[in-house]
C-alpha positions in Angstrom: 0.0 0.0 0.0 1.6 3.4 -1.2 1.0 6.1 1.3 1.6 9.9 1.1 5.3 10.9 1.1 4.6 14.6 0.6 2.4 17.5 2.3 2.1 21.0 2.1 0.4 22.1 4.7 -0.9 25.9 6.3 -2.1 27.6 9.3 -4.2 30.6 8.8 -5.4 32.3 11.8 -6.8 30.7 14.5 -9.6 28.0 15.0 -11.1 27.3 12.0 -11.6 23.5 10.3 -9.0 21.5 8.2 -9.3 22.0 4.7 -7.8 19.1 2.8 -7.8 19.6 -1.0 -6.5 17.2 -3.3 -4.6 17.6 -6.6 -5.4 16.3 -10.2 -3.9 13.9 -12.9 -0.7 15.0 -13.2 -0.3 17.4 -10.3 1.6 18.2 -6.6 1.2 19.0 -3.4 1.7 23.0 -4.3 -0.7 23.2 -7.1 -3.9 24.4 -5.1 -1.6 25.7 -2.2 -2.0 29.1 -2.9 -5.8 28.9 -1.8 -4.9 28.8 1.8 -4.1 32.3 1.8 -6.6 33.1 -1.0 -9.8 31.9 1.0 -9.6 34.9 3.6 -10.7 32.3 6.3 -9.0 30.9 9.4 -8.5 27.4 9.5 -5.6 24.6 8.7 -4.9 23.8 5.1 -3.7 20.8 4.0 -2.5 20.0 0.0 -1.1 16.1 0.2 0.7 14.8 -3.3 -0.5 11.4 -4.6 2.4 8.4 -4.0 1.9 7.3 -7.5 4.2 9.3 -9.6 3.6 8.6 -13.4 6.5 7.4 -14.5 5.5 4.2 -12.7 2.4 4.9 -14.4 3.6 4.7 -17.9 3.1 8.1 -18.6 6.7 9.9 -17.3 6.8 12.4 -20.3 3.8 14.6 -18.2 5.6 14.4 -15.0 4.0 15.3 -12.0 1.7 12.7 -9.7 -1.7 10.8 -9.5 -4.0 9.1 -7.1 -4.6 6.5 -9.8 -3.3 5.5 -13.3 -5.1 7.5 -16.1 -7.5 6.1 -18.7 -4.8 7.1 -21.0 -6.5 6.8 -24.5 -9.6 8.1 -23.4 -8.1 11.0 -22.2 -6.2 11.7 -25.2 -9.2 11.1 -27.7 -10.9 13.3 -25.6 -8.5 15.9 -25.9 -7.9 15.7 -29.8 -11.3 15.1 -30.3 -12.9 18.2 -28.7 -15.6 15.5 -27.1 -15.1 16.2 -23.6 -15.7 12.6 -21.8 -18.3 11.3 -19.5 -16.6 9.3 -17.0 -20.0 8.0 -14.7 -19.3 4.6 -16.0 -15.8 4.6 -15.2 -14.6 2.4 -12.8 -10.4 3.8 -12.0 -8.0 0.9 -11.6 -5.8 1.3 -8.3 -9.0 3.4 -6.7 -9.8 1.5 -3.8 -6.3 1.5 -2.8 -6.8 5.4 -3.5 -9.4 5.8 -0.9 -7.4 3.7 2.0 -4.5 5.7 1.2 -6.5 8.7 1.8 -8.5 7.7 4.7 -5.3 6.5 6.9 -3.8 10.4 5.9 -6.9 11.7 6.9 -7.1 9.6 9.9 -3.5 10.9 11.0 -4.1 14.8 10.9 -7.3 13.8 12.7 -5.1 12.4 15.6 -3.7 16.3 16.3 -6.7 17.8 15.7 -9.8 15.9 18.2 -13.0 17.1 17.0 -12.2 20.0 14.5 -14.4 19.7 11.7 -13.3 18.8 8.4 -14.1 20.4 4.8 -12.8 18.0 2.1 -12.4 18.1 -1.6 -10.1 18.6 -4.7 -9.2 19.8 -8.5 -10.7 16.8 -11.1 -9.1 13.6 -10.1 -8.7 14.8 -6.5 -11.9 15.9 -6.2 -13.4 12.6 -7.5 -11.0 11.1 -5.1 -12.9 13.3 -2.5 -16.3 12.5 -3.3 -15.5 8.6 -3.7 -14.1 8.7 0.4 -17.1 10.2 1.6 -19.8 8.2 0.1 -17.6 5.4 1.7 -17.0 6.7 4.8 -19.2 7.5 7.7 -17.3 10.3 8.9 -18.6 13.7 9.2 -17.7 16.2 7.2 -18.5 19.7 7.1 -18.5 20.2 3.4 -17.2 18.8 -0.1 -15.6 20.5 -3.0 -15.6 19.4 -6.2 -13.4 21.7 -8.8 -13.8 20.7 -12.0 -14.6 17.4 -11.5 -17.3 14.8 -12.7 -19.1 11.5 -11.0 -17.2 8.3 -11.4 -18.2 4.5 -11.0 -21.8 5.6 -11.0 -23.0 2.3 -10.2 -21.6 1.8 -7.1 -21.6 5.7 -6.2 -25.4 6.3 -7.0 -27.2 3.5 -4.1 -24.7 5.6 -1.6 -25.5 9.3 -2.1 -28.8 8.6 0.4 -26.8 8.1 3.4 -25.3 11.6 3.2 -28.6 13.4 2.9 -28.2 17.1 4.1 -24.5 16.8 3.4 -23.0 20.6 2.3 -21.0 20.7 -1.3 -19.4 23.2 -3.5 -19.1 22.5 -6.9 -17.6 24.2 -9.9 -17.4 23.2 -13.7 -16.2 25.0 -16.5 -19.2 25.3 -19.6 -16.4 24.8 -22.3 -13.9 22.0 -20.4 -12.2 20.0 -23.0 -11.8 17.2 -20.8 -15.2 16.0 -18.5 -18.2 16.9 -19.4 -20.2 19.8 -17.8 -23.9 18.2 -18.3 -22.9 15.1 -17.4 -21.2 17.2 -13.6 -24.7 19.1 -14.2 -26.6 15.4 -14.1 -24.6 14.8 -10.8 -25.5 17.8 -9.5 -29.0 16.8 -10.0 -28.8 13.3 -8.4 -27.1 14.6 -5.4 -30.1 17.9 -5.0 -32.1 15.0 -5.4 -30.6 12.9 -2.8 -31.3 15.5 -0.2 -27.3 17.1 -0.5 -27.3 21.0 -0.2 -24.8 21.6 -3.1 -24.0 25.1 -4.1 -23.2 24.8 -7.9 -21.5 27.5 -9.8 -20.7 27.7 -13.5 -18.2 29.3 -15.4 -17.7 30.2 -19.1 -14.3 28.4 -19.2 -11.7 25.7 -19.1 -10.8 22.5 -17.3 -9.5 24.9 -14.5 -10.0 27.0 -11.1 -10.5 30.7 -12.6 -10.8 33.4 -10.2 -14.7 32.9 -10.4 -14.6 29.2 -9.0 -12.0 30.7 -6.4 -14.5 33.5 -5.4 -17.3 30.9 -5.3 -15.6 28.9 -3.3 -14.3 31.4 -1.0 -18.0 32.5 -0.3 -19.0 28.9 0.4 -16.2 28.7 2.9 -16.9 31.7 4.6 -20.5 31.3 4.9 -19.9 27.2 6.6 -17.9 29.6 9.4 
């Protein structure tokens, strides 16, 4: 079992919750770290880097890490294509291992903190990552961010989203991302208002990306949970 080698990690003020937010395909620890002092909130911020690094995973010409291999091809055809992909149907290889990885890091900063509540999330893969965790986990969280992300291994996700009625999520998706699909994150964002979730969806005319819109979004939906 690969475990997290690398963390970037914040204190902003005092009090607060822990804020973990996870990378995407291809990413590090630092690439969302600049949102800890972005947010204008107190709390502790957390950015861990995914143990898989991609030159293990075939792909060492992008560099960077990932919290499971990529559907390669896919991706690519995607990309060329101009098709951006629905990935509900999707079912990651390594993603189990993913979630354990994550929970036993989550389990650890829980250790020095007692009861301080948590707000988790992440950019695409890491917020997919995110949302897989908590509709396996029964731990209490005080919200979920997804950044440009999308529903994965809907069949197993979909009997789960119940058991977190009145759960609190942010999510964000670009209308012109070249990669996932924004109606198909617009479909999840329906199945989850549906599901009794209080999800806060904000859409941008963009990218696969976190433009300052997504990043004032989010900072409202984080100030408003303190």
């Amino acid at each position: 079992m690969r475990s997290i080698q690398k963390i970037v990690r914040y204190r902003v003020g005092d009090g607060g919750p822990q804020i973990v937010l996870l990378h995407g395909f291809a990413g590090g620890a630092e690439d969302l770290s600049a949102f800890a002092k972005s947010m204008g909130i107190d709390g502790e911020f957390f950015f861990p880097e995914a143990p898989l690094a991609l030159d293990r995973a075939g792909a060492d010409e992008l560099g960077g890490h990932t919290w499971w291999p990529s559907d390669g091809a896919s991706r690519a055809l995607a990309l060329a294509s101009g098709q951006p992909r629905d990935l509900s149907s999707f079912e990651p290889t390594g993603l189990e291992e993913a979630r354990v990885t994550l929970s036993e890091f989550l389990e650890t900063i829980r250790a020095d903190s007692g009861r301080t509540p948590l707000v988790l999330g992440g950019f695409s893969q890491g917020a997919m990552l995110a949302f897989d965790y908590a509709l396996h986990s029964a731990r209490e969280l005080a919200a979920l961010v997804m950044l440009s992300g999308c529903r994965i291994a809907e069949r197993k996700w979909n009997p789960l989203l119940e058991k977190r009625r009145g759960q609190r999520a942010f999510i964000s998706h670009g209308r012109a991302d070249p990669d996932l699909s924004f109606s198909a994150t617009e479909r999840f964002k329906d199945d989850l208002t549906s599901a009794g979730w209080l999800v806060d969806f904000l859409a941008f005319d963009g990218g696969h990306g976190t433009p300052v819109q997504a990043v004032r979004g989010l900072k409202k939906f984080l100030r408003a949970l303190a």
